[in-house]
Each structure stands twice: as structure tokens, then as C-alpha cells.
C-alpha atoms as one frame of an Amber mdcrd trajectory, in Angstrom:
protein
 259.269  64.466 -37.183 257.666  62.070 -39.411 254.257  61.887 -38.863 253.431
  65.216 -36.535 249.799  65.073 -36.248 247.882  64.530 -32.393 244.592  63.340
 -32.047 243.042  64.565 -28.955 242.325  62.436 -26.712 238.464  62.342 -25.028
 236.436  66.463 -24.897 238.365  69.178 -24.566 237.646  70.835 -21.159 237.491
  74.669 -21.972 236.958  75.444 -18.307 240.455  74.599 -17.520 241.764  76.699
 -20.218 240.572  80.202 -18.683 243.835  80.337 -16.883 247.466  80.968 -17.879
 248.423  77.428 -15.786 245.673  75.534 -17.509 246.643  76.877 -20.782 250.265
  76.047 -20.195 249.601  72.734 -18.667 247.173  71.196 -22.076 250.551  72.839
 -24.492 252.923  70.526 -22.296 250.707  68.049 -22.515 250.184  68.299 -26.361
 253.899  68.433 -26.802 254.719  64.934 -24.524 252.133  63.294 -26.587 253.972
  64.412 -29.442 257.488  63.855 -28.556 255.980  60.389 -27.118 254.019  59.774
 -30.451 256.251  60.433 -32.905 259.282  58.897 -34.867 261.990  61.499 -35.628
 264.791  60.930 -38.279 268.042  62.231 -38.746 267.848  65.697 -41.513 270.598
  66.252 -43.532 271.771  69.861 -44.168 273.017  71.060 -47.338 276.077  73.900
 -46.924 273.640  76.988 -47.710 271.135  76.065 -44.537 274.535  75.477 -42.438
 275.520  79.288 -43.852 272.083  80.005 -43.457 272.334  79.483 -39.581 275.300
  80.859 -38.585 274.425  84.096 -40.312 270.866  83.707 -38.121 273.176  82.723
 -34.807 275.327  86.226 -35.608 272.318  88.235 -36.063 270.918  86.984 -32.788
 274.778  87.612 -31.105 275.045  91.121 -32.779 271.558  92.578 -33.573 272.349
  94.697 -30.712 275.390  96.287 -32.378 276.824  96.996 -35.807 275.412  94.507
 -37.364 275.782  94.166 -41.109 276.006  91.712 -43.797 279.702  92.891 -44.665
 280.420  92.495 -41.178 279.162  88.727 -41.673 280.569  88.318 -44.644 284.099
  88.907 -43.260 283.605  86.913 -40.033 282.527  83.544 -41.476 284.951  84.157
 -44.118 282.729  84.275 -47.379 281.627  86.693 -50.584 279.527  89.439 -49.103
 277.384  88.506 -52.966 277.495  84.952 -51.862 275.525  85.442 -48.601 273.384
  88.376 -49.493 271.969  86.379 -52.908 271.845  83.039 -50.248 270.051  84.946
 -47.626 267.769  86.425 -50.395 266.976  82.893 -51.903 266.542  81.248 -47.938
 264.898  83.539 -46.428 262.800  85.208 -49.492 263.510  88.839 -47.736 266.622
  90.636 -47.534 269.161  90.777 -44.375 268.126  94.579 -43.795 264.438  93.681
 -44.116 265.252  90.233 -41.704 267.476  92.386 -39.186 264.580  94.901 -39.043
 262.096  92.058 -37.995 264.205  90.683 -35.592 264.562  94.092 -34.260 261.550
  95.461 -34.056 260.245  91.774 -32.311 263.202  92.177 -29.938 261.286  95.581
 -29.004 258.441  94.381 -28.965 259.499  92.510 -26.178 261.171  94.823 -24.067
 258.266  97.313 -24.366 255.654  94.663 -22.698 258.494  93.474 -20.336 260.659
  95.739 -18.947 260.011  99.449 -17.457 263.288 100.431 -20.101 261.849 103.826
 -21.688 261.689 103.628 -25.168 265.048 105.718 -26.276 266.801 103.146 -24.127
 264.967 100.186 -25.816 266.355 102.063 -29.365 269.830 101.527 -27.698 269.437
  98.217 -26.613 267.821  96.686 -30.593 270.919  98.064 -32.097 268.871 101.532
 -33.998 271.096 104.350 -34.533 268.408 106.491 -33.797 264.759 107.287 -32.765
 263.486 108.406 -36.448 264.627 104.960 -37.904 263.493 102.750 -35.060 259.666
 104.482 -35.259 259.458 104.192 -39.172 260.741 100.614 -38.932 258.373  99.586
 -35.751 255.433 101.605 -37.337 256.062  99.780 -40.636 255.877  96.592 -38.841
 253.554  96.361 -35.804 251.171  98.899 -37.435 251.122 101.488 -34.432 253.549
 103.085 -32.476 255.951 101.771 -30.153 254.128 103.944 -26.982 250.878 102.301
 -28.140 252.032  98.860 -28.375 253.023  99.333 -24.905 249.870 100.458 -23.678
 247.698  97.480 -25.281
């Protein structure tokens, strides 16, 4: 977007924003006004953010799996150096650290959202095994995947 900034419109009633609904309804509402509000032009991508994306789309496909760089590398075809230096430069973090993230967010999830126990949410984010997936998560969300749960 070009010019992304709302101005709200009259007071803002905090009574109706005590609920999940209300709180939902003023975000759509922000959004239209934006979408309605604003001029959008055409972006360009260079050849490094098109890399850049499919790499993201395969982590997103295959986080669940073996999921590796080399892997990557060898399915879109390019340098493992290439992509590792690009992803380094893009993303200013490596692909371990990124795959980690995405991860440990993906657990996140489950853990709020599903009655999964936690060994089967280690299976499900791709972790080889429990040791790995606490140091990363702990590293991370600054507690432990049981207390995450409970807050």
C-alpha cells in the first residue's frame, strides 16, 4: 500500500471491545477502511525474494519432516552456499535458527489448541526428539512447553 495510515473515525467505544466479537468486529472494520482507503501498486520482486519465498513455502510444506537446507537446495535446483548466504542476508538469522522459530510457534499452537500430549506435538513440528524440542522451546518462549500450556 501506498499511504497505510487510518484515522479513526469519531471516540473509540472501549465498552464494545471487552468481548472477543467486539474486538474482532473494530479489526474488520479497521481493515475495510483500509483496503477502502488506500491505493495499492504493483511490487516488483527481485530473484533473491522469489528464492526467498519458495524456500519459506518449503519450510511451511516440510517443517514437519526432514527438513533441511540441502534438502532445499536440491529441490529448487540451486548451490546449497547460494541459499544459505541468501537466507542469511534476507532473513538476518540462519535457516536452523528460522526452522526452529517456525517450529517452536507451530507448537506453540498445538499446545493451546489441541489435547495432542506433548511427545506427540514433538512428532508432529518435525523434532527428532524430546531433549532438542525442550532446549529449543525453552530458548524461545522462555518457559517450558507444559507451562506454556497451562497459562
Amino acid at each position: 500500500p501506498k499511504d497505510n495510515i487510518l484515522q479513526l473515525q469519531g471516540e473509540l467505544m472501549m465498552d464494545r471491545l471487552q468481548t472477543q466479537f467486539g474486538q474482532l468486529s473494530f479489526f474488520y472494520a479497521q481493515c475495510n477502511d483500509l483496503i477502502l482507503k488506500t491505493k495499492f501498486e504493483i511490487k516488483r520482486t527481485d530473484i533473491q525474494s522469489e528464492v526467498l519465498l519458495r524456500i519459506l513455502a518449503m519450510i511451511e510444506q516440510d517443517y514437519s519432516g526432514i527438513c533441511t537446507l540441502k534438502t532445499i537446495a536440491k529441490g529448487l535446483q540451486y548451490d546449497y552456499s547460494y541459499l544459505s548466504k541468501l537466507f542469511m542476508q534476507q532473513m538476518h538469522m540462519s535457516f536452523t535458527e528460522y526452522l526452529n522459530q517456525y517450529r517452536v510457534s507451530k507448537a506453540c499452537y498445538m499446545l493451546v489448541n489441541t489435547q495432542l500430549s506433548i511427545g506427540e506435538i514433538v512428532q508432529e513440528c518435525g523434532y527428532g526428539n524430546l531433549r532438542t524440542f525442550h532446549r529449543n522451546f525453552k530458548d524461545l518462549v522462555k518457559m517450558t512447553p507444559t507451562e506454556y500450556r497451562s497459562t
